[in-house]
C-alpha positions in Angstrom: -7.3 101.6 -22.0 -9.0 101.8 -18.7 -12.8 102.4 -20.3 -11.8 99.4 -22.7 -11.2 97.2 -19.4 -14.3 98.3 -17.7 -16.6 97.8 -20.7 -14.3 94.0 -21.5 -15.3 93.1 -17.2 -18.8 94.4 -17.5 -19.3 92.5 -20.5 -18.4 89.2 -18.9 -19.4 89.6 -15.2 -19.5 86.1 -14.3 -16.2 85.6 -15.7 -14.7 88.6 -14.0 -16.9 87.3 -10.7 -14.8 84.0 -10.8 -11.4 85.1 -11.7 -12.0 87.5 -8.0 -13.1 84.8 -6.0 -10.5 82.4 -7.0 -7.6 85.1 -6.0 -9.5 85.8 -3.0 -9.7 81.9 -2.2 -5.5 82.0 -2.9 -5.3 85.1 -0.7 -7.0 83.4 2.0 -4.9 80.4 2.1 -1.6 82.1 2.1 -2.9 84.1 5.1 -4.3 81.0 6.8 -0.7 79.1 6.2 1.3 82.4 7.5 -1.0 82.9 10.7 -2.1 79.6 11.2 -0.6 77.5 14.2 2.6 75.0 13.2 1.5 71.4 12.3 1.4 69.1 15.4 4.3 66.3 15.0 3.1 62.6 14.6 3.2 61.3 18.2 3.1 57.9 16.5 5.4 56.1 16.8 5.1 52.0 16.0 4.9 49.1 17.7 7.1 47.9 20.8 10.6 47.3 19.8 12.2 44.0 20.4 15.7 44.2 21.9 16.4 41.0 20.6 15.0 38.5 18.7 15.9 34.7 19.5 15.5 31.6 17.1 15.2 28.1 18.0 15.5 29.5 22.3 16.6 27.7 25.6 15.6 29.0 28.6 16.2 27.8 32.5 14.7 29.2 35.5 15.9 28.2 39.1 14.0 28.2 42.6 15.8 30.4 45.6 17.2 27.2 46.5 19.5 26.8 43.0 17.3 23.6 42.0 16.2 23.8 38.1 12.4 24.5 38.5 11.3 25.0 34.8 12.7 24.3 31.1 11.1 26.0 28.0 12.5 26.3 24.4 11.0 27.3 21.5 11.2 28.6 17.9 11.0 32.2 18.1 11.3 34.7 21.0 11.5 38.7 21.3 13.0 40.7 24.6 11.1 43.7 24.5 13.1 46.6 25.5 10.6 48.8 27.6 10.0 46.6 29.9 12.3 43.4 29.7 10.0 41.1 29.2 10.0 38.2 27.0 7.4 37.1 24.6 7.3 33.7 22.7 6.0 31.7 20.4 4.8 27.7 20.5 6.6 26.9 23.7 7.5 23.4 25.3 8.5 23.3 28.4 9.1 21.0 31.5 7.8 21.6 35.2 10.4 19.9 37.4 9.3 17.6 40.0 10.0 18.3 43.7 9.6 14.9 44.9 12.7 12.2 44.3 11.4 9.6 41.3 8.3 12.0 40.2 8.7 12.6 36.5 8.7 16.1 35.6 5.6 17.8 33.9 6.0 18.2 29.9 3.6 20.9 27.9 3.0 23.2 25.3 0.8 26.7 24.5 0.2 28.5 21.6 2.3 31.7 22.9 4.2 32.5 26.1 5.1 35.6 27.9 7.6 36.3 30.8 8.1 38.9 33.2 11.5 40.7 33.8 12.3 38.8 37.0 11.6 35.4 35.5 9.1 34.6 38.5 5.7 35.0 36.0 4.7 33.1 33.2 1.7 33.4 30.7 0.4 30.7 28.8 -1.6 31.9 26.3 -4.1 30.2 23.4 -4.9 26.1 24.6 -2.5 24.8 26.6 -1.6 20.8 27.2 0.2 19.5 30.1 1.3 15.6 30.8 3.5 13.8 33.5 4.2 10.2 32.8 2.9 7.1 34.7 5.6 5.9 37.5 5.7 3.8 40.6 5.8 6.3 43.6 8.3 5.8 46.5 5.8 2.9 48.1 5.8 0.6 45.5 2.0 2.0 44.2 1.9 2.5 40.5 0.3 6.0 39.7 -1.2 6.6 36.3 -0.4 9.2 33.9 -1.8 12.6 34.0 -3.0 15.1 31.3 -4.3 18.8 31.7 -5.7 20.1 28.6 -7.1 24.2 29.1 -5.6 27.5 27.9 -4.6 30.7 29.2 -2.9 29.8 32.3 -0.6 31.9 34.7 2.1 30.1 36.2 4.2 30.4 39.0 7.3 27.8 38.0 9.5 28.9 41.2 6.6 27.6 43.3 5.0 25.5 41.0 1.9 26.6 40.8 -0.5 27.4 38.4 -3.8 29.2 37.7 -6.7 29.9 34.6 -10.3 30.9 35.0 -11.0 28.7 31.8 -12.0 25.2 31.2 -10.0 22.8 32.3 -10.1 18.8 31.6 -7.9 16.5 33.4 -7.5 12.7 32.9 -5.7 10.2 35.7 -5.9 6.7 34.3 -9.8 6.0 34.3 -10.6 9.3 36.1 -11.7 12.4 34.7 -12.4 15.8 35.8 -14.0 19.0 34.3 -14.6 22.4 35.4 -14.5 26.0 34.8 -11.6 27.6 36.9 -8.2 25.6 37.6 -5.8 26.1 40.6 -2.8 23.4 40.4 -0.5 23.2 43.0 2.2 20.5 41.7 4.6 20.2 44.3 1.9 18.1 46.3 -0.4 17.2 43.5 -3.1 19.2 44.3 -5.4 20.3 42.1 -9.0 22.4 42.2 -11.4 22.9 40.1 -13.8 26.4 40.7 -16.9 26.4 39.0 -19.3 23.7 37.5 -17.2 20.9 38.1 -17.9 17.2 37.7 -15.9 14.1 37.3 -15.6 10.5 37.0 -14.4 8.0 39.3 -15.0 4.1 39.0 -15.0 1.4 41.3 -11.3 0.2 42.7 -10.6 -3.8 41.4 -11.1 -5.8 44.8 -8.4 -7.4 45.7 -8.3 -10.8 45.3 -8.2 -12.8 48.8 -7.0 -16.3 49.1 -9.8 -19.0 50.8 -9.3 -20.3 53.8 -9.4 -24.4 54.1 
């Protein structure tokens, strides 16, 4: 039986010489699964969980005086549970005034992010801002205003804003361009960084009556 095997293998050596290397292969891989080091555990683990998810949001924020200092609502909003912050999308929202009888400001963005405390806010993608025309507290009519940029940083307890991006502002006839904005709104105030130019025509005379 033995010489019948040896004379069957020798007969078809490269048979025989596959039929070993495959069980050694098998061999091999049992040892390597037996000796080898435990597979690592996925460390993945997903995106951010929200800890809520709002639809159609309100939101108020107040300065440390308890007056209402900025409005936003929008159609979607997630609370992020690591860090308590808030992330939105297509916000409006309203900038009060600080002065008696100056209309509040009224934008939009593409997306919006809060902090925890409520004190930071992100604008992100363009952003448009616009406060109405009105008569100011001496009688003299002030135009309305528009701010058209994008990814701003805002401050609403102090009312101030900042974005190194263009920024294009319109006050009746006047324009002004530039690359950098800081806006202070409680006085108005508003500078432009880099490369900025604007346009400023000629006040009307005023008409004076001739003497006889």
């Amino acid at each position: 039986m033995i010489r019948r095997l040896r004379l069957w293998l020798r007969d078809r050596k490269l048979a025989s010489a596959i039929v070993l290397v495959a069980l050694a292969a098998g061999v091999a891989q049992m040892l390597l699964w037996w000796m080898g080091p435990a597979t690592k555990p996925n460390d993945f683990v997903g995106p951010p969980r929200s800890g809520y998810v709002l639809y159609n949001s309100r939101m108020w924020s107040y300065n440390p005086e308890g007056q209402l200092a900025f409005r936003m609502q929008a159609p979607h909003l997630d609370r992020r549970d690591e860090d308590e912050t808030l992330y939105i999308n297509s916000p409006v929202f309203d900038i009060s005034a600080k002065e008696p009888g100056t209309p509040d400001w009224h934008g939009h963005s593409l997306y919006g992010w809060v902090d925890k405390s409520g004190t930071l806010i992100k604008l992100q993608g363009p952003v448009h801002m616009q406060r109405p025309a009105f008569t100011d507290a001496k009688g003299a009519p002030q135009a309305e205003v528009t701010i058209d940029t994008s990814e701003v940083t805002a401050w609403p307890k102090d009312n101030r804003m900042e974005t190194a991006e263009a920024a294009h502002a319109v006050q009746g006839a006047r324009t002004l361009d530039g690359i950098g904005m800081r806006a202070n709104l409680n006085d108005n105030h508003l500078e432009l960084l880099d490369a900025s130019q604007g346009t400023f025509p000629p006040r009307p005379r005023q008409s004076h009556p001739r003497k006889s």
